[in-house]
C-alpha positions as CSV (number, residue, x, y, z in Angstrom):
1,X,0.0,0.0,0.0
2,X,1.7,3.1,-0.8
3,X,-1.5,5.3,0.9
4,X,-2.2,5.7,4.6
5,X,-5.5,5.8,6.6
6,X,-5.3,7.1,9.8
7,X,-8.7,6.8,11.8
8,X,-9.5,8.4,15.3
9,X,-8.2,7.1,18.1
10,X,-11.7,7.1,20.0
11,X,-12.7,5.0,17.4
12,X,-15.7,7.0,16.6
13,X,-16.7,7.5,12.9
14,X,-19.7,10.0,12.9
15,X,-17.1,13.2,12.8
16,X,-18.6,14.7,16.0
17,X,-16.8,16.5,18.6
18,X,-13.4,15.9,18.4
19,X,-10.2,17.7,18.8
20,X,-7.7,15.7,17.8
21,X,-4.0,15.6,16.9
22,X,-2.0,13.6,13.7
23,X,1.4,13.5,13.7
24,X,2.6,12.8,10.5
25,X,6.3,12.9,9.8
26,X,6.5,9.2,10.1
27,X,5.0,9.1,7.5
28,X,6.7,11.6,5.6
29,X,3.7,14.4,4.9
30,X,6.7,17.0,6.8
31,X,3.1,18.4,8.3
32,X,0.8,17.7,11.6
33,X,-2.8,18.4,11.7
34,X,-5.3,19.1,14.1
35,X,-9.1,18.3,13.4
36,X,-11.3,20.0,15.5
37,X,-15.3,19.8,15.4
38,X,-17.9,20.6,18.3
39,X,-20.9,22.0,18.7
40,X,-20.1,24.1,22.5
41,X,-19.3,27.8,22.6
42,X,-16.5,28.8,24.4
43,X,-14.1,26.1,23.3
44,X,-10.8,26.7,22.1
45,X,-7.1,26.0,23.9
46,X,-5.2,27.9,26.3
47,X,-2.5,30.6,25.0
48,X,0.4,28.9,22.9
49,X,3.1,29.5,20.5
50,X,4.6,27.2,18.2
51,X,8.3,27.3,16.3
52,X,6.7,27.1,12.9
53,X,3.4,28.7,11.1
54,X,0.1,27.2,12.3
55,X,-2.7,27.3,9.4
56,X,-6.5,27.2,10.3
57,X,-8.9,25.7,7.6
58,X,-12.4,26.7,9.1
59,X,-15.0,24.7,7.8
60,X,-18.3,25.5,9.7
61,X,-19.2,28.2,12.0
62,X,-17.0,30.8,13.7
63,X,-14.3,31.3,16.6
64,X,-13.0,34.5,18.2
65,X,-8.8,34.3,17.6
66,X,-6.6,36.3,19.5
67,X,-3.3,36.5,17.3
68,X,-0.4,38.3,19.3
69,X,-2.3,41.4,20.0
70,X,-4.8,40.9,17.6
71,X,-8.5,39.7,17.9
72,X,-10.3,38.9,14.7
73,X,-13.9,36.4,14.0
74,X,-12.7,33.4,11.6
75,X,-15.5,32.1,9.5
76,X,-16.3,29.0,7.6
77,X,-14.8,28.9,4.5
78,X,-11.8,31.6,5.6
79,X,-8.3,30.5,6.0
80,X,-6.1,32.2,9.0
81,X,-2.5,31.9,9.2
82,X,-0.7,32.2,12.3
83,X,3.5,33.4,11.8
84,X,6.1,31.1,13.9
85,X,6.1,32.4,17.4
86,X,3.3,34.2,17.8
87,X,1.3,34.0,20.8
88,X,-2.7,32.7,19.8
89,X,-5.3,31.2,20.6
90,X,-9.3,31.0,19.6
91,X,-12.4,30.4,21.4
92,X,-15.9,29.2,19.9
93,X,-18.6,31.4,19.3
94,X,-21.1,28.0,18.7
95,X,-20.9,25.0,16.6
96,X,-17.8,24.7,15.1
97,X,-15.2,22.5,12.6
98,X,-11.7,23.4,11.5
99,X,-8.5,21.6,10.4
100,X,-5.9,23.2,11.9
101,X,-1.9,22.5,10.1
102,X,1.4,22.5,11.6
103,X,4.3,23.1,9.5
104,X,5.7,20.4,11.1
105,X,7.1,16.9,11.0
106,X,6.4,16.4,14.8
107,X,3.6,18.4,17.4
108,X,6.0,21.3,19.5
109,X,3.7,23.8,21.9
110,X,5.1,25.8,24.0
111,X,1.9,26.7,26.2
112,X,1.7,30.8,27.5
113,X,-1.0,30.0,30.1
C-alpha cells in the first residue's frame, strides 16, 4: 500500500466532537494536523506559540482568535494563518469545525498559560 489511513483514536466515525492531533512525519507528509469539530461555545485552547506557522482551515461556524495582540472572528470557508512564534489562541462562538496544520514533522507547543 503506498496510501495511509489514519482513523480516530476514539474509534468514533460519525465526525462529531473531536479535537484531535495527527502526527505525521512518520509518515513523511513534513506536516501535523489538528481536526477540531464541536458544537459548544467557548471552546478553544489555552494561550500557545509554536516554532513554525500554524494554518487554520475553518470549515463550519465561527471562533474569536486572539493573534499576538490581535482579535479577529474566523468564519467558515476563511483560512487564517498564524506566523512562527506568535502568541494565539481562539475560542468558539457556537458549533464549530476546522483543520488546523502544523508546518511540522512532529507536534511542538510551547503553552503561554
Amino acid at each position: 500500500m503506498t496510501g495511509h489511513v489514519i482513523d480516530r483514536a476514539d474509534g468514533r466515525t460519525d465526525g462529531e466532537h473531536w479535537d484531535e492531533e495527527f502526527d505525521l512525519g512518520s509518515y513523511r507528509a513534513d506536516i501535523c494536523i489538528v481536526m477540531v469539530s464541536t458544537q459548544e461555545a467557548g471552546y478553544g485552547p489555552r494561550l500557545h506559540q509554536h516554532p513554525y506557522p500554524e494554518t487554520f482551515v475553518i470549515q463550519r461556524g465561527s471562533a474569536r482568535f486572539t493573534i499576538g495582540d490581535e482579535e479577529l472572528i474566523g468564519r467558515a470557508g476563511q483560512v487564517i494563518v498564524v506566523p512562527a512564534q506568535t502568541p494565539h489562541t481562539f475560542r468558539t462562538l457556537g458549533p464549530y469545525e476546522a483543520v488546523d496544520i502544523y508546518a511540522n514533522d512532529e507536534v511542538i507547543i510551547d503553552w503561554l498559560e
